[in-house]
Legacy VTK file of the C-alpha trace (Angstrom):
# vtk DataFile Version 3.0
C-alpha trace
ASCII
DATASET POLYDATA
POINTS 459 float
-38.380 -5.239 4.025
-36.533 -2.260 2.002
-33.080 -2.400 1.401
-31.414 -0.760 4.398
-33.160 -3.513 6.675
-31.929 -6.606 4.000
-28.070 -4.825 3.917
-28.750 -4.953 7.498
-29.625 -8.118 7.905
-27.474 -9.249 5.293
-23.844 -8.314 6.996
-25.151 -9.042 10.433
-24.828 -5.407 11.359
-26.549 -5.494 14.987
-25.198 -8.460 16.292
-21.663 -6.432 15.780
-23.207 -3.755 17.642
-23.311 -1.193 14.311
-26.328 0.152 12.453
-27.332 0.651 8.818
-26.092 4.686 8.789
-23.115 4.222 11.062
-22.108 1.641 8.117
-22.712 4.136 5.491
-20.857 7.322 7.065
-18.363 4.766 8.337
-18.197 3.353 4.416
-17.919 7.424 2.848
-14.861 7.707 5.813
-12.800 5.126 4.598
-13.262 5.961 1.193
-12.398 9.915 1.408
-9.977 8.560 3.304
-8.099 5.992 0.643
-9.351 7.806 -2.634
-5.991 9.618 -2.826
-4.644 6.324 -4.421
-6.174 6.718 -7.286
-4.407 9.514 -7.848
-0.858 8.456 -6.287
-0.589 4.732 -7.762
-1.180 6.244 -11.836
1.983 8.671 -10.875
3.916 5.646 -9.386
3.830 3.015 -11.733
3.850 5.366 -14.347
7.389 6.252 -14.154
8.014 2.587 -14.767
5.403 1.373 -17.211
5.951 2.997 -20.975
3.332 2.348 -23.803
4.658 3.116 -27.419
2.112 6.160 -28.924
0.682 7.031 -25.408
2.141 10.103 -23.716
2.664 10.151 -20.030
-0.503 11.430 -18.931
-2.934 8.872 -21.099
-0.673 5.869 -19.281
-1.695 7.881 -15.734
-5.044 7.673 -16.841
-4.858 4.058 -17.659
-3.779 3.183 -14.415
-5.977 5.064 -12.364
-8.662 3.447 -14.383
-7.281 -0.037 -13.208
-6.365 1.095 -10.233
-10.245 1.733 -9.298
-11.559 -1.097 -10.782
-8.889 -3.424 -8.980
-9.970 -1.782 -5.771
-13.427 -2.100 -5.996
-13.346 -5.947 -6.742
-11.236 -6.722 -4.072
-13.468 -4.559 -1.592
-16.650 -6.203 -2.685
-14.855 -9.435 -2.035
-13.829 -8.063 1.264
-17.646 -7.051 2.037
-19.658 -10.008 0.811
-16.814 -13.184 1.667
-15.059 -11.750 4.387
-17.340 -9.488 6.050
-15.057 -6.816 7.289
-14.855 -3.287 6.842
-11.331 -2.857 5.489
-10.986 -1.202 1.928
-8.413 -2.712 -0.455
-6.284 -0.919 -3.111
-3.129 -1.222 -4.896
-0.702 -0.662 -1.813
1.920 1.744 -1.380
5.279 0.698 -0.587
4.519 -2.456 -3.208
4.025 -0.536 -6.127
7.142 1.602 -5.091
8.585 -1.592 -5.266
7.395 -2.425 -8.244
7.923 0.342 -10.262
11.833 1.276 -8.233
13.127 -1.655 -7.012
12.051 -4.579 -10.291
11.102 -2.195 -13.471
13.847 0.936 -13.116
15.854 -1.036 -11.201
16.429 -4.562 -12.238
15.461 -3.881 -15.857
12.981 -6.052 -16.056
10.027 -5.403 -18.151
6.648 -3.874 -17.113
4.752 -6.407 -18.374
7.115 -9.533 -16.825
6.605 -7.741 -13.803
2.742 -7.574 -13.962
2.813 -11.417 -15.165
4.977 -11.960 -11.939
2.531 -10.211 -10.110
-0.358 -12.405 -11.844
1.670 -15.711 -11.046
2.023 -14.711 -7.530
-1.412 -13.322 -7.501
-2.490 -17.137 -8.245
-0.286 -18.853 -5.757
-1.832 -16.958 -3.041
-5.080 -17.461 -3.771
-4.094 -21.238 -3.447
-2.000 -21.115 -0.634
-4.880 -19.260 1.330
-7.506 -21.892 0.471
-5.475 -24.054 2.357
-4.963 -21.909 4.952
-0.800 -22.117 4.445
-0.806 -18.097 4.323
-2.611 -17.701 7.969
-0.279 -20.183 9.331
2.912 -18.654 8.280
1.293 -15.476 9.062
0.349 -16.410 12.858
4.307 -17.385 13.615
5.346 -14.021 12.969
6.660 -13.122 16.331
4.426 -10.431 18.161
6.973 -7.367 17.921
7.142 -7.570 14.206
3.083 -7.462 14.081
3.023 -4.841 16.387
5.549 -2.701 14.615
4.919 -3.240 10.890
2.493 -0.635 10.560
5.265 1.914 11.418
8.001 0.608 9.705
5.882 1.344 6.052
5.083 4.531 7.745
8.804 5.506 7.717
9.492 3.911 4.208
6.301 5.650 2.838
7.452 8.844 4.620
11.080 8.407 2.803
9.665 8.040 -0.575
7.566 11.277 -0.351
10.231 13.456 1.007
11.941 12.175 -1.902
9.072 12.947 -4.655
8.537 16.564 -3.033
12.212 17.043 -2.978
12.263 17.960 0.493
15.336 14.869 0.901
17.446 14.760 -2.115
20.778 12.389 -2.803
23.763 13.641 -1.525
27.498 11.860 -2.550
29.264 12.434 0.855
26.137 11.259 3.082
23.668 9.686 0.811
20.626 11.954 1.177
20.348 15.811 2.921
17.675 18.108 3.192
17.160 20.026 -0.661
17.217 23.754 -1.303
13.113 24.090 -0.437
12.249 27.867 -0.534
14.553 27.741 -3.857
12.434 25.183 -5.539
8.383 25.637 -6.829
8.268 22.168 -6.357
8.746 21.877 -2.889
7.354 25.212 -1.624
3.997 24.065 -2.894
4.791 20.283 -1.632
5.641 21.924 1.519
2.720 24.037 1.718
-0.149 21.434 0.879
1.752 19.169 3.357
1.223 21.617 6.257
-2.300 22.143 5.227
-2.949 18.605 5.069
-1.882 18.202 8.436
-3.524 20.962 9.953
-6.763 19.530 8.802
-5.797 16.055 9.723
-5.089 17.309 13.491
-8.863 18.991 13.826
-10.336 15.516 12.434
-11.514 16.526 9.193
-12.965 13.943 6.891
-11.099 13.492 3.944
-8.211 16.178 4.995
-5.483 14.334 2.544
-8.128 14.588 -0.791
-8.841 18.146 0.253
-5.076 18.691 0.725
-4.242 16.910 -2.574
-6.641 19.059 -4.242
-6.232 22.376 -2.652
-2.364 22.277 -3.823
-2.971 21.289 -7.448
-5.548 24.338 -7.283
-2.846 26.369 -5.947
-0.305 25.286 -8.389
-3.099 25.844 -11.571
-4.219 29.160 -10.038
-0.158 30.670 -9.965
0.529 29.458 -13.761
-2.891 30.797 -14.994
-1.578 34.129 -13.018
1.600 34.424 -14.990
3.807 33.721 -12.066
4.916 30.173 -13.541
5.058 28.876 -17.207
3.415 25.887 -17.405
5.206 22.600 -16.856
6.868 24.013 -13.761
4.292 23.229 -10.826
1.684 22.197 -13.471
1.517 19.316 -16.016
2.659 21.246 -19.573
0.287 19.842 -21.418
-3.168 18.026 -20.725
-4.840 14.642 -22.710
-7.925 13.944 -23.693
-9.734 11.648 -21.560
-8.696 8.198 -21.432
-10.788 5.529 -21.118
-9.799 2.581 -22.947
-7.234 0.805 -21.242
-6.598 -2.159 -23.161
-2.901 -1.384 -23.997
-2.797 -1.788 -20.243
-5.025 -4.698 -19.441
-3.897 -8.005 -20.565
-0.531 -6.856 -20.999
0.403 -9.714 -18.190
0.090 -12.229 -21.202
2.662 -10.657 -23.243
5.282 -10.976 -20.150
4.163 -14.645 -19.804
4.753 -15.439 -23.366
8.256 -13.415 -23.603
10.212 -14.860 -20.176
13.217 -16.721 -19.655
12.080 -19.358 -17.411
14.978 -19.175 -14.740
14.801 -14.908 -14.530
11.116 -15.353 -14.788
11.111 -17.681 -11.342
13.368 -15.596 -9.546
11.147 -12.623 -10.743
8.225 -14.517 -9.480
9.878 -15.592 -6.358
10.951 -11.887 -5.439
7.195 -10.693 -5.618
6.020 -13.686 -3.627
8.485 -13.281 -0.697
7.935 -9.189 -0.800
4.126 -9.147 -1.302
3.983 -12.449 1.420
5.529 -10.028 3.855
4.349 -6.919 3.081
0.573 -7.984 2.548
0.913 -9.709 5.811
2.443 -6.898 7.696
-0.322 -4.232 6.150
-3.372 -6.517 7.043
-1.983 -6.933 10.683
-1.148 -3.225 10.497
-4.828 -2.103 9.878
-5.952 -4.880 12.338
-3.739 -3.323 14.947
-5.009 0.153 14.146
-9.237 -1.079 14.744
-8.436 -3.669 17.819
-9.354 -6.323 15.353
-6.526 -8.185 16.490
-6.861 -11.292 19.493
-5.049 -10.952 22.860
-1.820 -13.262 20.354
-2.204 -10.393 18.268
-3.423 -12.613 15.832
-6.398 -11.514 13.412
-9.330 -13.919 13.695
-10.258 -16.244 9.919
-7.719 -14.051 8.622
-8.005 -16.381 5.860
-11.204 -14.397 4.011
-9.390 -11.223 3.962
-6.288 -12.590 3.019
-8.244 -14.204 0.040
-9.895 -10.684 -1.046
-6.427 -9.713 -1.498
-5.362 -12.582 -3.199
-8.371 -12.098 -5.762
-7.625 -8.272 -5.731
-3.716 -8.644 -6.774
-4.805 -11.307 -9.547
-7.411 -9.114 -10.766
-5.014 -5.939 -10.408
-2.399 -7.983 -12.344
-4.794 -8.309 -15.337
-6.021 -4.672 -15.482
-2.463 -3.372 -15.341
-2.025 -2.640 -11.919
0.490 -4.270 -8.648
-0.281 -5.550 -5.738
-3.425 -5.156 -3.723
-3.648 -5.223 -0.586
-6.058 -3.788 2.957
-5.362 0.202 3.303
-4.466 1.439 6.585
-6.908 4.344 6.062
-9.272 1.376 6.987
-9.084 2.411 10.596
-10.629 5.497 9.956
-14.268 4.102 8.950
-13.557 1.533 11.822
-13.370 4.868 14.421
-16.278 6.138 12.799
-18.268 3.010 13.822
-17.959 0.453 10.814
-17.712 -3.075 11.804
-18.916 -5.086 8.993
-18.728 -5.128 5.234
-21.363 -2.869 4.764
-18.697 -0.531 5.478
-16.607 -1.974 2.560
-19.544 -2.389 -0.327
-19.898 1.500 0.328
-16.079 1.796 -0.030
-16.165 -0.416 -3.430
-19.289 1.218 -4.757
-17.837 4.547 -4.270
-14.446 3.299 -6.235
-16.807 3.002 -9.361
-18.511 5.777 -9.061
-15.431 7.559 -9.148
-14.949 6.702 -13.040
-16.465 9.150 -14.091
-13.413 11.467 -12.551
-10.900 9.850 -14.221
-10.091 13.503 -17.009
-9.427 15.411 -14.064
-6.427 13.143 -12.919
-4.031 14.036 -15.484
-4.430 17.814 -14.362
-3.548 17.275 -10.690
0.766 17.555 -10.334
3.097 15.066 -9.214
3.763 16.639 -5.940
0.285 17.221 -4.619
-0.276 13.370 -5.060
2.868 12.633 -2.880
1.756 14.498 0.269
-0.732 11.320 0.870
2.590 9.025 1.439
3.693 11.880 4.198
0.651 12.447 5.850
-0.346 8.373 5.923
3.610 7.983 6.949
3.118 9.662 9.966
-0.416 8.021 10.368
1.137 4.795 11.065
3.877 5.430 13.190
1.604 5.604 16.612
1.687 1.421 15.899
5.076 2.408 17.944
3.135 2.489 21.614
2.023 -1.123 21.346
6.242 -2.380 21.533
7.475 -3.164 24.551
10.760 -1.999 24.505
11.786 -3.203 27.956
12.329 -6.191 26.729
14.912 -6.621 24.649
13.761 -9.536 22.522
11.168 -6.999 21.305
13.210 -3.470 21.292
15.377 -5.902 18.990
12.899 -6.967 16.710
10.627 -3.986 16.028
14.034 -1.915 16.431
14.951 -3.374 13.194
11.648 -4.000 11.654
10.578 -0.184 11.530
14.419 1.292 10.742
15.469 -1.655 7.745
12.563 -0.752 5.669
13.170 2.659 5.020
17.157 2.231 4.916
16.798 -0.852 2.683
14.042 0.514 1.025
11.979 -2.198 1.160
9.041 -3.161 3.533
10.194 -6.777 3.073
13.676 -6.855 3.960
12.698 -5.296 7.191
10.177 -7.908 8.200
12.978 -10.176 7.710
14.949 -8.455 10.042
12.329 -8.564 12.593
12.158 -12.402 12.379
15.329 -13.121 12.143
16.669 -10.925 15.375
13.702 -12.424 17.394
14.639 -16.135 18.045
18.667 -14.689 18.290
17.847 -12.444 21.197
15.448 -15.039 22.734
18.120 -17.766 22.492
20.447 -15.321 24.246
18.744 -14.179 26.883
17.837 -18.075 28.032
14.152 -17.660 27.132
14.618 -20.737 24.043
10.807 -21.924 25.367
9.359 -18.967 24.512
10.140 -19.344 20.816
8.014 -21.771 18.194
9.266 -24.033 15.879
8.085 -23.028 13.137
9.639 -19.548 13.931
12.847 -20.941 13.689
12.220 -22.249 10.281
11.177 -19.432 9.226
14.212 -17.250 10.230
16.769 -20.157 9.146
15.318 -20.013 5.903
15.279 -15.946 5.666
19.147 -16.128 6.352
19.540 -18.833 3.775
17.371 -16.372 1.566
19.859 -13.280 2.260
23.069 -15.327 1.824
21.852 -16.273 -1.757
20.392 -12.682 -2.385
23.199 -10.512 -1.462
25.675 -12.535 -3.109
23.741 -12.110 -6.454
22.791 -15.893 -6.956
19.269 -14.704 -6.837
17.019 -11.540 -7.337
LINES 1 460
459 0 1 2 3 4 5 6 7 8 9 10 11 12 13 14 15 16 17 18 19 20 21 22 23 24 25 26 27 28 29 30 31 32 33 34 35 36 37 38 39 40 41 42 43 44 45 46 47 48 49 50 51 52 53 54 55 56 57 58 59 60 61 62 63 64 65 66 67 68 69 70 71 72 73 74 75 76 77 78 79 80 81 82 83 84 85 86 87 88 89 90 91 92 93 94 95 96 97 98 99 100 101 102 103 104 105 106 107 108 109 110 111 112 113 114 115 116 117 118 119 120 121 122 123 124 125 126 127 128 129 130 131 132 133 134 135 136 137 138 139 140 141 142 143 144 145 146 147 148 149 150 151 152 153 154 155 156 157 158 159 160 161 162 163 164 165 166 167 168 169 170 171 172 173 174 175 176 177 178 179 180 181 182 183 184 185 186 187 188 189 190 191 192 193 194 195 196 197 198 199 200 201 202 203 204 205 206 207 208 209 210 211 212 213 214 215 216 217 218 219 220 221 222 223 224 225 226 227 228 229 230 231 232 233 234 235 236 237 238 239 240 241 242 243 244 245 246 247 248 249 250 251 252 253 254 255 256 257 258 259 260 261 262 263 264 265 266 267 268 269 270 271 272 273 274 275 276 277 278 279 280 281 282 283 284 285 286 287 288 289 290 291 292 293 294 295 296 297 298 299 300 301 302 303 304 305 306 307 308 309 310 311 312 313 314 315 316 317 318 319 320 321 322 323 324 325 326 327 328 329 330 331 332 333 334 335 336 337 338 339 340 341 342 343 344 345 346 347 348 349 350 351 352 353 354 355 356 357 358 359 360 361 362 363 364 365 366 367 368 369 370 371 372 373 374 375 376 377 378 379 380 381 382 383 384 385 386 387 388 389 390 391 392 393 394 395 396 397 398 399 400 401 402 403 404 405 406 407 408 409 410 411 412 413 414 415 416 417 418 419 420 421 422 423 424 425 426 427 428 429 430 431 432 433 434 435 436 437 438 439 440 441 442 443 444 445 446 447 448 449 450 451 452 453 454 455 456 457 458
């Protein structure tokens, strides 16, 4: 038996109606498909995490480094445990999080945050051995699972017209369209955006890695010309290559030893309740996306993938990187064919083999990275169909679900929404039946949450 016929056998290809090659192609999909993260999380997180003596570029490299090797754990545990052909990464919209909303904006260290992030890491790996995530998960109500996917498409879409500087602030209405065709930045932005697109729409494989890449060459091949000095749509100066990464890794243990337990907890408690949420949402997202999901729209032993990530977020904690969690570019391997983790040890294997890229990353600009959050923005927004908006229980709750997250800028605070509005407008309209108990818990306690949040007794 040669090893196409044991993978085969191994992952129960056939008997999911899928074959050894359809796996692989399906695998290469979903990879060319995600790889742009290991560009866009280094960029991220670096404008949050410092290291004394490294310069800005040697930290990107560090991450990207953990970034892969995060991703390609979690996706082997994906392939051989769970047997599904998702790929798993550090997710966007969480790392925004991390590196915005906790680092730069509550002032809390880097390295607290990625202990946070190993605590909660931990507490989800328990919680899903127990099976205490899937059954929070499955009283979601249905419009929030069915919108989810597009409400992190808008706040992912918000962010990178941001980083391009295509939407900049603005005093008397809080953000307005920037001066484009006056700004490098954002012509080339602009331009790699509409390329990426364009090869998107004609179904080309890997159209946001060629995009990504076409633009940096553009922006290289004008400074090299003389039109630009360099350090205005290139990086001004390049590293060495940057392998080691232990100022990175194990820098969790610094943030556990230097805490003050109450701001620690609350710290802790703010990444469970946002990764909870947003973990949930994205894994339904994807689901939705490959009609993985039941007629409840309920994903079936959602517990093994839910426990991939778990191991995945731990692991990322460790290396140096946030929250890990199933990549909607997923789908795209699924519509290829892929139906088992076959698809996903191609994924993971590929995410190591791409080590060995890791010098070119520093040379690829900020705002050819950010045209992945655009393009996979607009990706997820066709989640939108799947609402009925007749009925006003769910126009409500995936009203709110999609438009909070980009307005609160957080993916969290709008699946709160979401639950929260959907036993309200059920209770109003006289259908009290139709919701479960343990959806009422859930939304009492969100308010209860909110009240304590937004008065500042907690994070």
């Amino acid at each position: 038996m040669g090893i196409a016929d044991t993978l085969t056998a191994r992952f129960d290809v056939e008997q999911h109606g899928s074959d050894f090659r359809t796996e692989l192609v399906a695998g290469l999909t979903t990879f060319l498909a995600m790889s742009y993260i290991i560009v866009v999380n280094p960029f991220i997180l670096a404008e949050a995490i410092r290291i004394p003596g490294y310069e800005f570029f040697e930290v990107v490299q560090m991450i990207a480094i953990a970034t892969i090797l995060s991703s390609a754990l979690a996706t082997l545990v994906m392939s051989l445990y769970a047997n599904r052909p998702f790929g798993l990464a550090p997710g966007l919209g969480l790392n925004a999080f991390f590196a915005f909303t906790v680092v730069l904006g509550l002032g809390i260290p880097w390295e607290t945050a990625l202990a946070a992030v190993f605590v909660e890491g931990i507490l989800f790996m328990a919680l899903t051995a127990i099976g205490a995530r899937e059954y929070v998960i499955r009283l979601f109500p249905e419009p929030v699972k069915r919108s989810v996917g597009a409400g992190i498409g808008l706040f992912l879409l918000f962010i990178g017209f941001q980083e391009l500087q295509i939407v900049v602030p603005d005093d008397a209405t809080l953000v307005t369209l920037g001066g484009v065709f006056g700004n490098p930045w954002a012509i080339l932005g602009l331009a790699g955006l509409v390329l990426t697109f364009v090869l998107w729409a004609r179904n080309v494989t890997g159209a946001i890695v060629i995009g990504i890449v076409t633009t940096s060459l553009a922006g290289w091949g004008l400074t090299l010309a003389g039109l630009f000095e360099r350090g205005v749509v290139t990086p001004e100066s390049l590293p060495s290559a940057q392998y080691d990464i232990t100022p990175l890794a194990g820098a969790f243990v610094d943030g556990l030893a230097d805490v003050e337990p109450l701001t620690f907890a609350l710290v802790v408690f703010t990444f469970f309740f946002v990764d909870f949420f947003d973990t949930a949402g994205t894994l339904i997202g994807v689901s939705q996306f490959g009609d993985f999901l039941d007629e409840d729209g309920d994903l079936p032993e959602m517990d093994k993938p839910l426990m991939a990530d778990a191991v995945g977020t731990t692991a990322g904690a460790m290396l140096g990187t946030s929250t890990v969690t199933t990549f909607i570019e997923s789908s795209t391997g699924v519509e290829e064919g892929g139906r088992t983790g076959l698809t996903a040890l191609v994924v993971a294997l590929l995410f190591l083999a791409s080590l060995a890229v890791i010098p070119l990353v520093a040379a690829i600009p900020a705002y050819a990275s950010f045209i992945a959050l655009i393009v996979v923005g607009v990706m997820m927004l066709q989640g939108l169909v799947e609402v009925d908006w007749d009925d006003p229980a769910w126009a409500v709750s995936a009203g709110l679900t999609v438009t909070v997250m980009p307005f609160a800028y957080s993916i969290a605070d709008g699946l709160a929404a979401g639950i929260i509005a959907y036993p309200l407008i059920k209770v109003a309209v006289g259908e009290l039946d139709d919701v479960r108990l343990g959806q009422y818990v859930i939304a009492a306690l969100l308010v209860v949450y909110y009240v304590l949040q937004t008065r500042g007794v907690i994070l």
